[in-house]
C-alpha distance (Angstrom), angle and dihedral (degrees) to the residues before:
residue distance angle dihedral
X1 . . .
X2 3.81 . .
X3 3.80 115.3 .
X4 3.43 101.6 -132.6
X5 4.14 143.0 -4.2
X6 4.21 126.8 -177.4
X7 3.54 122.6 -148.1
X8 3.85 122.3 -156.4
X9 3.31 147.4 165.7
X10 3.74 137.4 -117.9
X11 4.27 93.8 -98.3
X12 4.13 76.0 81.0
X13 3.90 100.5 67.9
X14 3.79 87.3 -136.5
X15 3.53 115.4 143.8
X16 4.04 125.5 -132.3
X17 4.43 99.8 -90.0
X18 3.31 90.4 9.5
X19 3.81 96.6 132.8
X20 3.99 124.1 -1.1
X21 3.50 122.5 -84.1
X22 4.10 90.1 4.2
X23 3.78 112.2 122.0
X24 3.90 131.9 -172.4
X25 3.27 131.3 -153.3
X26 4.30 111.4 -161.8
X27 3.86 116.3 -128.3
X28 3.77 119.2 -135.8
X29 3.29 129.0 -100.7
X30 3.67 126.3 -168.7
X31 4.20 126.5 -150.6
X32 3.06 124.6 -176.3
X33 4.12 125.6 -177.7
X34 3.99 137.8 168.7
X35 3.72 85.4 -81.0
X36 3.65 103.6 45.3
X37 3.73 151.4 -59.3
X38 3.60 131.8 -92.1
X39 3.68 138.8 176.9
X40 3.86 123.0 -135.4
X41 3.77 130.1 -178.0
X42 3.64 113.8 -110.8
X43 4.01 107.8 -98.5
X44 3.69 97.4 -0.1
X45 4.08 110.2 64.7
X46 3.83 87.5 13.7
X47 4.31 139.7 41.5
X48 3.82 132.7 -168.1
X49 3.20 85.5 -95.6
X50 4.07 113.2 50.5
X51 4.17 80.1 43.6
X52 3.84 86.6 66.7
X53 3.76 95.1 46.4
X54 3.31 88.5 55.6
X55 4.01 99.3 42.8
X56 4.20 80.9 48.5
X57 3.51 94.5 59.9
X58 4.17 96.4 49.4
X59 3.84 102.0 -96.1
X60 4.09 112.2 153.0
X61 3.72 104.2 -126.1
X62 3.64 127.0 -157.2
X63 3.92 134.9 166.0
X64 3.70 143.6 -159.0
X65 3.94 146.5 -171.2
X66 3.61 118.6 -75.4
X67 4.29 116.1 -88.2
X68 3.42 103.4 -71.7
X69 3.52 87.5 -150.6
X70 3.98 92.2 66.9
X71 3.84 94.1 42.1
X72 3.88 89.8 58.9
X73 4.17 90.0 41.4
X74 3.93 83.2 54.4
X75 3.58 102.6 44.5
X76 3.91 94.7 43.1
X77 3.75 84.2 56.1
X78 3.87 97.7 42.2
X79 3.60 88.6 45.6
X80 4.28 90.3 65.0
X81 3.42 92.9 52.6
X82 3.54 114.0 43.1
X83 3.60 132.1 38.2
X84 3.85 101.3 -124.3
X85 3.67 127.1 8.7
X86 3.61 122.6 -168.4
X87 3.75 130.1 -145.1
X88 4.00 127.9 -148.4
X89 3.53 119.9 169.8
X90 3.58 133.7 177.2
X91 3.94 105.0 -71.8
X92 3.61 123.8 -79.8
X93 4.16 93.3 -121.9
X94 3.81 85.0 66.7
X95 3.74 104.0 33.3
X96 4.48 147.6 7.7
X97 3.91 81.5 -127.6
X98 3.79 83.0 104.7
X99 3.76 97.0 47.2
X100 3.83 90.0 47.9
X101 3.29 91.2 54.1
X102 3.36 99.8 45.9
X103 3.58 97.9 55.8
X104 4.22 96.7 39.8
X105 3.78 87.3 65.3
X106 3.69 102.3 48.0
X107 4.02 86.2 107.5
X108 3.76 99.2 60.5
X109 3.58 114.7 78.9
X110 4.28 99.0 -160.7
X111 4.59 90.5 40.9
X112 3.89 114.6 100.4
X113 3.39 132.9 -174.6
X114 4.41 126.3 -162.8
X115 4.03 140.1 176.4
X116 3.35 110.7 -126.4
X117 3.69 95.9 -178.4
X118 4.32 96.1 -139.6
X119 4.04 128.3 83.1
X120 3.88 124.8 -160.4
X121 3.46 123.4 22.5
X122 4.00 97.5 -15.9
X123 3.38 84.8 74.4
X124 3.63 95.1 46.2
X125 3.88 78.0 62.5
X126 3.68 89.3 60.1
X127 3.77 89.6 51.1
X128 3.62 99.8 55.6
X129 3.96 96.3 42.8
X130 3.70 81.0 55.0
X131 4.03 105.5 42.0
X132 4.16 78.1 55.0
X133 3.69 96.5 62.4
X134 3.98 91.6 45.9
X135 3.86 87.0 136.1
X136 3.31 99.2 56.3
X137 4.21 98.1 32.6
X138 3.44 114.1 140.6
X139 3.79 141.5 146.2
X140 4.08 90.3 -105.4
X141 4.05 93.1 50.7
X142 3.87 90.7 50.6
X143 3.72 95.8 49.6
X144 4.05 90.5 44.5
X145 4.25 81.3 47.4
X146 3.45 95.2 55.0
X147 4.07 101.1 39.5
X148 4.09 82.9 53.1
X149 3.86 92.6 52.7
X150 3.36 97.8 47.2
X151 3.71 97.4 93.9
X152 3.92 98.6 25.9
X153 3.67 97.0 64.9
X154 3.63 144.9 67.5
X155 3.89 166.1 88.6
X156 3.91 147.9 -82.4
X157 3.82 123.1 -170.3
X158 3.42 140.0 -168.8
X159 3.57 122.4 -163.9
X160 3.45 115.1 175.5
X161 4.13 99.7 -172.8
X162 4.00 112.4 57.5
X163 3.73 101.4 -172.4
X164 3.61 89.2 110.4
X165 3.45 101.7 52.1
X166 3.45 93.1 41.3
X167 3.71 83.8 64.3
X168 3.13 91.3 46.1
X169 4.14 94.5 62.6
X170 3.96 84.8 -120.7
X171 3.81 94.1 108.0
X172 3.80 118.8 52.4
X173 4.18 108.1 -127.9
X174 3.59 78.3 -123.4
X175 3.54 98.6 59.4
X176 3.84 96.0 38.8
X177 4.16 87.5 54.7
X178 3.55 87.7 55.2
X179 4.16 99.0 49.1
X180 3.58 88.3 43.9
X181 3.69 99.0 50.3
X182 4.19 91.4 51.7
X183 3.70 97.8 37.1
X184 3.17 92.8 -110.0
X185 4.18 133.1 172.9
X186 3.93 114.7 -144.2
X187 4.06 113.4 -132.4
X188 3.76 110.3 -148.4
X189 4.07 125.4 -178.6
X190 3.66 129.7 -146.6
X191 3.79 118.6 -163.3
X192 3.84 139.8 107.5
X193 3.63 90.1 -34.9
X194 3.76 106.9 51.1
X195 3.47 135.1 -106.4
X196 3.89 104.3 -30.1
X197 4.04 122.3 -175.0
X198 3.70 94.6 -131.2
X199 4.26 107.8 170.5
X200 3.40 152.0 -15.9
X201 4.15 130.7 -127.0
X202 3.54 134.7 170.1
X203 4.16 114.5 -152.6
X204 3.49 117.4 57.3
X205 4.33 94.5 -116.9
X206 4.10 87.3 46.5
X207 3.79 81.0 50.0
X208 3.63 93.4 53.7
X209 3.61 94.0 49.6
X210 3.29 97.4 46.9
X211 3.80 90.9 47.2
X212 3.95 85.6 59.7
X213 3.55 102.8 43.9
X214 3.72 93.4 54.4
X215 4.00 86.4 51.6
X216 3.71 94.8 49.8
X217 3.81 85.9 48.9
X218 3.59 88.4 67.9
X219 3.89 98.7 36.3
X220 3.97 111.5 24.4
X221 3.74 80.6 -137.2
X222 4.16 90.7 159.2
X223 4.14 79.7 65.8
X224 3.73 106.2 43.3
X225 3.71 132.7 44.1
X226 4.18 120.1 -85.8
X227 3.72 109.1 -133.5
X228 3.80 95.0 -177.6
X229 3.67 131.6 5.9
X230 4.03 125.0 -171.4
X231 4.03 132.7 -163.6
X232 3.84 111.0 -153.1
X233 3.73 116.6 -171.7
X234 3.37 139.1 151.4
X235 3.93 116.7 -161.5
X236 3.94 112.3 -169.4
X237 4.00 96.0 177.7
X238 3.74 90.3 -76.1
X239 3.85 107.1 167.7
X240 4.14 95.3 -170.4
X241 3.75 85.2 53.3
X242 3.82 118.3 63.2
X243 3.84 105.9 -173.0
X244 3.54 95.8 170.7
X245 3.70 88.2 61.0
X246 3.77 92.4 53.5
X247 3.69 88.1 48.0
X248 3.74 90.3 62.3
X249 3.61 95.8 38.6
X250 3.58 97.4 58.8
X251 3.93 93.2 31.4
X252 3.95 82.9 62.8
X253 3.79 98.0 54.4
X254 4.16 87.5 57.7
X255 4.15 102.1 43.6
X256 3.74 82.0 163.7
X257 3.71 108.4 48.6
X258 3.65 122.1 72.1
X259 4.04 116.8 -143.0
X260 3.72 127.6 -138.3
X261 3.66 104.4 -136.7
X262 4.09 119.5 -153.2
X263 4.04 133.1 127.5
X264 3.66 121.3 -107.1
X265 3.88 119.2 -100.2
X266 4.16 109.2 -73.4
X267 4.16 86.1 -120.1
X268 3.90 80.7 70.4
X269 3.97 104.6 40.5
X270 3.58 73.8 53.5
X271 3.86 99.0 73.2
X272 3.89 90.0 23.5
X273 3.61 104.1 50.0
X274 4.25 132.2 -110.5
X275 4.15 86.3 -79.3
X276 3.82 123.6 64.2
X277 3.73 140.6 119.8
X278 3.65 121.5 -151.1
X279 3.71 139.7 -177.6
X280 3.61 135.3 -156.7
X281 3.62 143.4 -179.9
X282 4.07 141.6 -169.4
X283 3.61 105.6 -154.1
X284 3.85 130.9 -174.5
C-alpha cells in the first residue's frame, strides 16, 4: 500500500494530477437564468471566468458541497490502497462540506478529515508545506501544522459591489442601502474565525489601507517576517473598480516582497461577486 493520499475540494484551486497522490473533488455550483438552470462542477464545466459572465448578465448563483455520494466512492477506494488518507475540505465557516465529511468516514479506521480555516490558494500553501514532509506525514504532524498556522495566516478583501452577498443573506438590505448610497467598498477578513465584515472605505488608496490594517490586526505582519504574500483579484471589465491600481498601490507599500498573483476559486466569486481584490500573507 501507498503511504498516504489527500483529498480536496475545488475551494483549493488545485487541478485534477496536479501533484501525486492529491485528489479533488469539484463543489457545485448552481446557475440559474431566464431560460433555465443548470448545475456545473466547480473547475470542470465552469472557470472564474464563465462564472462572471454569467453573474454579469443577472443569473442568481448559488453553490453547494461536492456529491456526497462520490466523496464516500473515493475515500472507500483511497482507503484500500494507502495507509492513511487525509481529508481537507473547504472550511466549515463557509460550508457543512466539513461536517459531511466528517461523519461519512467514521467507518474507516486509516481516513481523516481537518478544518483548515483558508480557501483558494492559502490552502494550496497548506498543501505544499505538507506534500514536503511526505516522510514524516502523519495524523499528529498535521494537527500540530494546523494549530501552529492558525495565527500566522490569513486574508483581507475588498469588494466593492455587494449584490452578491446580499444574495447571499451575508449583507443585511440595511447595510447594503447604506454602502451603496456613500460609495462605499465593504472590507471583509478571513482568518481563524471565518469570514468577518470588518470596515468600510470610500477611495480606492483609503481602501487599500484600510484593507491592510485590518490584516495586520490579525497578524502583526509590520512586526514579524512575511514568508509568502498573495494578490487575489478578479477584474470583470469593471470601470468603478480599478484593480490594477490597487495592485500597484499595495505592491508599493512591500518593495521587497514579491506577490503570487491568482483569482480565488469560482465557488467563492460566487458569494463575493465577479470584482474583488484581496490580500494575504504567511507570516512567521
Amino acid at each position: 500500500m501507498k503511504k498516504w493520499a489527500m483529498i480536496v475540494d475545488s475551494s483549493y484551486n488545485i487541478e485534477e494530477n496536479e501533484y501525486d497522490n492529491v485528489y479533488v473533488l469539484p463543489l457545485v455550483i448552481s446557475v440559474a437564468t431566464k431560460e433555465s438552470q443548470k448545475d456545473y462542477f466547480d473547475n470542470i464545466d465552469i472557470n472564474n471566468q464563465q462564472l462572471c459572465q454569467f453573474l454579469n448578465n443577472g443569473a442568481d448563483v448559488k453553490t453547494s458541497q461536492p456529491i456526497p455520494g462520490k466523496f464516500l466512492e473515493l475515500t472507500e477506494k483511497l482507503s484500500k490502497e494507502y495507509e492513511n488518507v487525509y481529508c481537507f475540505p473547504i472550511t466549515q465557516t463557509l460550508s457543512g462540506t466539513y461536517n459531511t465529511w466528517k461523519n461519512m468516514v467514521s467507518e474507516f479506521n486509516n481516513v481523516r478529515v481537518y478544518d483548515q480555516r483558508m480557501v483558494g490558494a492559502i490552502s494550496k500553501w497548506m498543501i505544499k508545506d505538507l506534500i514536503n514532509q511526505k516522510d514524516n506525514l502523519t495524523d499528529q504532524y498535521i494537527n500540530k501544522y494546523l494549530e501552529n498556522t492558525l495565527n500566522t495566516r490569513a486574508g483581507a478583501v475588498i469588494v466593492p459591489d455587494i449584490t452578491q452577498l446580499k444574495k447571499g443573506g451575508r449583507v443585511s438590505n440595511f447595510k447594503s442601502i447604506f454602502i451603496k448610497l456613500l460609495g462605499l467598498k465593504l472590507i471583509i477578513t478571513l482568518d481563524k474565525n471565518g469570514l468577518l465584515f470588518k470596515d468600510k472605505a470610500g477611495k480606492l488608496e483609503s481602501a487599500v489601507d484600510t484593507n491592510l490594517v485590518e490584516l495586520d490586526k490579525i497578524l502583526s505582519y509590520s512586526t514579524k517576517k512575511i514568508k509568502r504574500a498573495l494578490l487575489l483579484y478578479n477584474d470583470c471589465k469593471n470601470e468603478k473598480f480599478n484593480i490594477n491600481e490597487m495592485i500597484k498601490l499595495t505592491e508599493n507599500k512591500f518593495p521587497n516582497i514579491k506577490f503570487e498573483k491568482t483569482v480565488l476559486p469560482a465557488v467563492i466569486t460566487a458569494h463575493l461577486g465577479p470584482n474583488y481584490f484581496a490580500v494575504a500573507f504567511d507570516v512567521e
